[in-house]
C-alpha positions as CSV (number, residue, x, y, z in Angstrom):
1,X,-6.4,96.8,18.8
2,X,-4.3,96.2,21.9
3,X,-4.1,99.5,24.0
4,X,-0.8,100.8,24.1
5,X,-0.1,103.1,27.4
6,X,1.4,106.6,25.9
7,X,4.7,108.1,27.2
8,X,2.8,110.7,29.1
9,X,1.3,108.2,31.0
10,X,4.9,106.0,31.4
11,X,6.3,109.2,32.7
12,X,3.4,109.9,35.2
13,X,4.1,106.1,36.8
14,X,7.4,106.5,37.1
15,X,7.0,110.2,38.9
16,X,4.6,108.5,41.0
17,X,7.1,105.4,41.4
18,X,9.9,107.9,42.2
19,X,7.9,110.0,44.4
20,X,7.3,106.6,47.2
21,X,10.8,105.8,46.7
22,X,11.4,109.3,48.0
23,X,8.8,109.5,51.0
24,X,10.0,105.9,52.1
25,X,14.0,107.0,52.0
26,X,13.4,110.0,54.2
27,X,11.0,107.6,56.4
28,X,13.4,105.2,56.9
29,X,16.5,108.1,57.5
30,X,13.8,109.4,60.3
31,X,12.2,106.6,61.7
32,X,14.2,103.3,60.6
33,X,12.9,100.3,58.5
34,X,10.1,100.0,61.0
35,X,8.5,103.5,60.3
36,X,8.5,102.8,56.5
37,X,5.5,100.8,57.0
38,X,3.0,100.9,53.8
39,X,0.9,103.0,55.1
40,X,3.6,105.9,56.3
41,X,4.8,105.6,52.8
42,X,1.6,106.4,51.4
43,X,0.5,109.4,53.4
44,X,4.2,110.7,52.9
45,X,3.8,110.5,49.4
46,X,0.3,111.6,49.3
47,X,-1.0,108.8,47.5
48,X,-2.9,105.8,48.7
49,X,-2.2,102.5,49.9
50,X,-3.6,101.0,46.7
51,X,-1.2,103.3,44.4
52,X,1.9,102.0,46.6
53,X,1.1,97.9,45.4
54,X,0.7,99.4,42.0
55,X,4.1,99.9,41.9
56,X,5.8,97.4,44.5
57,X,3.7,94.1,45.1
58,X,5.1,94.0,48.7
59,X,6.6,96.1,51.5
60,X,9.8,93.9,51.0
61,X,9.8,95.2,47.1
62,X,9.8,98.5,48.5
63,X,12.1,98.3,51.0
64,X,14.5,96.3,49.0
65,X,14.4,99.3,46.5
66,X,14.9,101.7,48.8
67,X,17.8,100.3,50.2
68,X,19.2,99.2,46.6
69,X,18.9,102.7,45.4
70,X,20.4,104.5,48.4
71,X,23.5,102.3,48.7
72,X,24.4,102.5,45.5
73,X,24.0,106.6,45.5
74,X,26.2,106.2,48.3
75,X,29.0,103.6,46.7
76,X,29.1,105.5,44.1
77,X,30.2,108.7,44.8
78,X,32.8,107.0,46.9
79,X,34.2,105.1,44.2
80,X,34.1,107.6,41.9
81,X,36.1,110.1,44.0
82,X,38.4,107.1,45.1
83,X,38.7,106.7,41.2
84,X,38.0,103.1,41.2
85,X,35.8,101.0,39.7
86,X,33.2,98.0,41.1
87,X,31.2,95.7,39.5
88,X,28.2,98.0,40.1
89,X,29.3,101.0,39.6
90,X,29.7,101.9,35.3
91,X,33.1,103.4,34.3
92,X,30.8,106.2,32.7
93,X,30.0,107.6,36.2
94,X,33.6,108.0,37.0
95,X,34.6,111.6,35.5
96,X,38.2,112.4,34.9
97,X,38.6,115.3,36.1
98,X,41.0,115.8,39.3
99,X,40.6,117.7,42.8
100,X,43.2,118.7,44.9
101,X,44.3,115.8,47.4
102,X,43.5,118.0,50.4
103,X,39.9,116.8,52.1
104,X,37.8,117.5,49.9
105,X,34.3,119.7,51.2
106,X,30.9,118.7,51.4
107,X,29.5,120.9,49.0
108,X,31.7,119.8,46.0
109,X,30.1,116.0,46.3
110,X,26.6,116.8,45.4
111,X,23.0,114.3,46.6
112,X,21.5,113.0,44.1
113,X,18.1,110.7,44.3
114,X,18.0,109.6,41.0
115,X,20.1,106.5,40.1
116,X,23.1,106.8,38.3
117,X,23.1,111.1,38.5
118,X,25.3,111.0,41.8
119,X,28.7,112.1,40.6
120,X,31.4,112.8,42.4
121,X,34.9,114.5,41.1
122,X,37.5,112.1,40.2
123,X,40.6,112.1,42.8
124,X,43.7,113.1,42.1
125,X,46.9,112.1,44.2
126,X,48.7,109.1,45.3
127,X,46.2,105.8,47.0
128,X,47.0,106.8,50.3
129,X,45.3,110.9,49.6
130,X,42.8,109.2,47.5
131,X,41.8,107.0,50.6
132,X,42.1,109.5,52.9
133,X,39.4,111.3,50.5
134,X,37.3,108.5,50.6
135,X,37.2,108.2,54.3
136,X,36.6,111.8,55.2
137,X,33.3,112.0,52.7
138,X,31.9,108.6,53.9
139,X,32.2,109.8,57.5
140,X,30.6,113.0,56.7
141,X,28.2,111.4,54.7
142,X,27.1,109.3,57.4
143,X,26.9,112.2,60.6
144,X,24.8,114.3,58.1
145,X,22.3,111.0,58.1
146,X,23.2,109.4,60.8
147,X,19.7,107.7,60.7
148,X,20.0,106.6,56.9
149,X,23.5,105.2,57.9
150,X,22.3,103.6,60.4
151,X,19.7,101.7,57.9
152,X,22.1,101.3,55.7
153,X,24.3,99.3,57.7
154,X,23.3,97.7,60.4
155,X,19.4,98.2,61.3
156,X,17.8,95.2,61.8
157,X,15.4,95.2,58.9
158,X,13.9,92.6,56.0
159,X,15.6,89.5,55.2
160,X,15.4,90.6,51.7
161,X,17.7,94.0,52.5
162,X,20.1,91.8,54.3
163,X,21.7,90.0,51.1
164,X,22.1,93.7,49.9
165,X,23.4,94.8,52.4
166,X,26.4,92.4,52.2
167,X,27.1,93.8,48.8
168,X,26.8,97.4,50.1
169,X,29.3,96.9,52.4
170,X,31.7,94.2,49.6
171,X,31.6,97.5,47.9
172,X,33.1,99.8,50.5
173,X,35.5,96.9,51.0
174,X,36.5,96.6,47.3
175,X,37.2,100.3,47.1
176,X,39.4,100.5,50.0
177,X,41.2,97.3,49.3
178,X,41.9,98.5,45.6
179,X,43.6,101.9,47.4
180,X,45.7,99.6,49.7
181,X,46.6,97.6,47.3
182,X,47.9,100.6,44.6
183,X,49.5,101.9,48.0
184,X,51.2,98.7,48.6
185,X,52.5,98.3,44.9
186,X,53.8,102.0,45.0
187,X,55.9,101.7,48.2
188,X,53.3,104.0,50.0
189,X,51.9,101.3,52.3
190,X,53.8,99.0,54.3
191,X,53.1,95.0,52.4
192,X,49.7,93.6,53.9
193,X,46.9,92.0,52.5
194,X,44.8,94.6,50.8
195,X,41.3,92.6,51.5
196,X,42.2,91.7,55.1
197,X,42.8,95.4,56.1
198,X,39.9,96.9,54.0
199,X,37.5,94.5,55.7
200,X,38.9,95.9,58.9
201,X,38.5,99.7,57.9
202,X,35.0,99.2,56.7
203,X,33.9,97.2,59.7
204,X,36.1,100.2,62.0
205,X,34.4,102.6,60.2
206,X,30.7,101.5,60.3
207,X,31.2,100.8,64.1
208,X,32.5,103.7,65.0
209,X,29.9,106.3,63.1
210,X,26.7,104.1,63.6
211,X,27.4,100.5,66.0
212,X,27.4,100.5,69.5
213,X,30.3,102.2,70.3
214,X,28.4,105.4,68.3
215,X,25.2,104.9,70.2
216,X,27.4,106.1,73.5
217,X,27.5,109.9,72.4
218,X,25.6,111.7,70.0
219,X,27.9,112.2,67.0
220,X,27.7,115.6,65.6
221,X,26.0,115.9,62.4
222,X,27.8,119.0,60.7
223,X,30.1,122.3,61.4
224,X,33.3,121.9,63.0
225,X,32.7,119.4,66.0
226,X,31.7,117.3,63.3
227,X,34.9,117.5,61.3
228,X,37.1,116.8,64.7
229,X,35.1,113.4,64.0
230,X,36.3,113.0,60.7
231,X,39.9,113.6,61.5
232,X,40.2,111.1,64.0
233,X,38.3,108.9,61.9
234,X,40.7,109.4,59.0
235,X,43.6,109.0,61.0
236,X,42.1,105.7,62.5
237,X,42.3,104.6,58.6
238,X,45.5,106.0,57.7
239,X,46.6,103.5,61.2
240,X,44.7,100.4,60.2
241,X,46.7,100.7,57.1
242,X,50.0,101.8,58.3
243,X,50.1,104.9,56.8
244,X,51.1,108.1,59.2
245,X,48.8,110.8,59.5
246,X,51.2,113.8,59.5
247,X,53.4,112.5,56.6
248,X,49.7,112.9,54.6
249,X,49.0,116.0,54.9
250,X,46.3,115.2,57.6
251,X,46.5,118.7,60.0
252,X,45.8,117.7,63.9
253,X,43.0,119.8,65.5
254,X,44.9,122.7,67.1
255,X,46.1,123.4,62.7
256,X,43.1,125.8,62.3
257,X,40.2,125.0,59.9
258,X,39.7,121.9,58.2
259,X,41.6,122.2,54.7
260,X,39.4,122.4,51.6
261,X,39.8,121.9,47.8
262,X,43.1,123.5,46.0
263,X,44.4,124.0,49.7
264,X,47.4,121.1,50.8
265,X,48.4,122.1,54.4
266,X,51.8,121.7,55.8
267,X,52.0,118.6,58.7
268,X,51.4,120.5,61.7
269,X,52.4,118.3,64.9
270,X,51.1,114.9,66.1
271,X,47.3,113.9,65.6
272,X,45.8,112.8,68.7
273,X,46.2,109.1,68.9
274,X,49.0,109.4,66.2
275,X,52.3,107.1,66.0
276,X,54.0,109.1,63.5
């Protein structure tokens, strides 16, 4: 009779399996691609080297899962508060229920690890205050873990993670062209070609929070020096786009604190490097 591995047994691989994938995110958040050799992984995890090929045949399998399941933790919560849809990311993990279109605070978008159990709320509000909350929780996402950012998109790393990579950031570019084009169709946004200026926002975006230009200053990672980052950031968006910061709602720095859920604030004067 052919031996038949029980559930319990199942479960224990895949707590193992999970437990690498784990150890080798926060290794590559720390130390890049580089430090997430098989070895770290396996001392991280507690587990040896053999017990990591049991699951992945190759440091590139690893890696490549790593990377896979990150990203997609990552465009999914932004699509699902953008409330739209890519090809990746199931209509099921887009709840319906609406948030206020003010920015929306870290601690209502929760971390997940495990795929598909990263949900975020649903947005509510025109395309322009649903990309403004996309931008604000991708920018805070990414000075929280500036070094998982960084991996994420644009560490030099396998060639296997670089064909991912491209449809991590086709992702980003998806969501924010689907919000500049509602925009446009509404009369909100000024006529423009939705995939031209979403390829420029994501590319902004991911230069200014983890390229070169990044690299010059250390970015803040939380608290209020952190959210004068996002501001600028958003309004850098709401630009590219041709959309004026006051008119959404977006407060300059001298308004108080940062707005949070269930609280619009009133336009209060001229954003620093504003046109409106």
């Amino acid at each position: 009779m052919p031996y038949r591995r029980t559930t319990a047994v199942d479960d224990r691989l895949a707590a193992a399996r999970e437990r690498l994938i784990v150890a080798a995110t926060d290794l590559v958040a720390d130390a890049g691609w580089a430090g997430a050799s098989v070895t770290a992984v396996a001392a991280a995890a507690d587990m040896s080297v053999g017990s990591v090929y049991q699951h992945f045949p190759s440091k590139s399998a690893l890696v490549v899962e790593v990377f896979r399941r990150a990203a997609d933790r990552e465009a999914t919560l932004i699509s699902a508060l953008a409330a739209v849809s890519t090809a990746a990311v199931p209509t099921a993990a887009v709840p319906t229920a609406a948030v206020s279109t003010a920015a929306v605070p870290t601690a209502a978008v929760p971390d997940a690890t495990a795929p598909g159990a990263a949900e975020a709320p649903a947005a509510g509000g025109d395309p322009v205050d649903r990309l403004v909350q996309a931008v604000a929780l991708f920018t805070r996402r990414a000075l929280a873990r500036r070094g998982l950012a960084y991996a994420l998109l644009v560490a030099p790393s396998d060639p296997a993670v670089e064909a991912e990579r491209l449809d991590f950031r086709r992702r980003y570019r998806d969501v924010f062209a689907a919000l500049v084009r509602e925009g446009v169709e509404a009369g909100s946004l000024p006529a423009q070609d939705p995939m031209v200026a979403a390829a420029a926002l994501t590319g902004a975006i991911g230069e200014v929070l983890v390229g070169p230009v990044s690299m010059t200053e250390e970015l803040p990672r939380g608290g209020r020096e952190a959210e004068r980052v996002v501001r600028e950031v958003v309004a850098m968006a709401l630009r590219c786009v041709g959309a004026c910061p006051v008119e959404r709602g977006w407060p300059s720095f001298s308004a108080g604190p940062v707005p949070v859920a269930g609280q619009v604030p009133a336009p209060a004067g001229r954003p620093p490097g504003g046109t409106g």
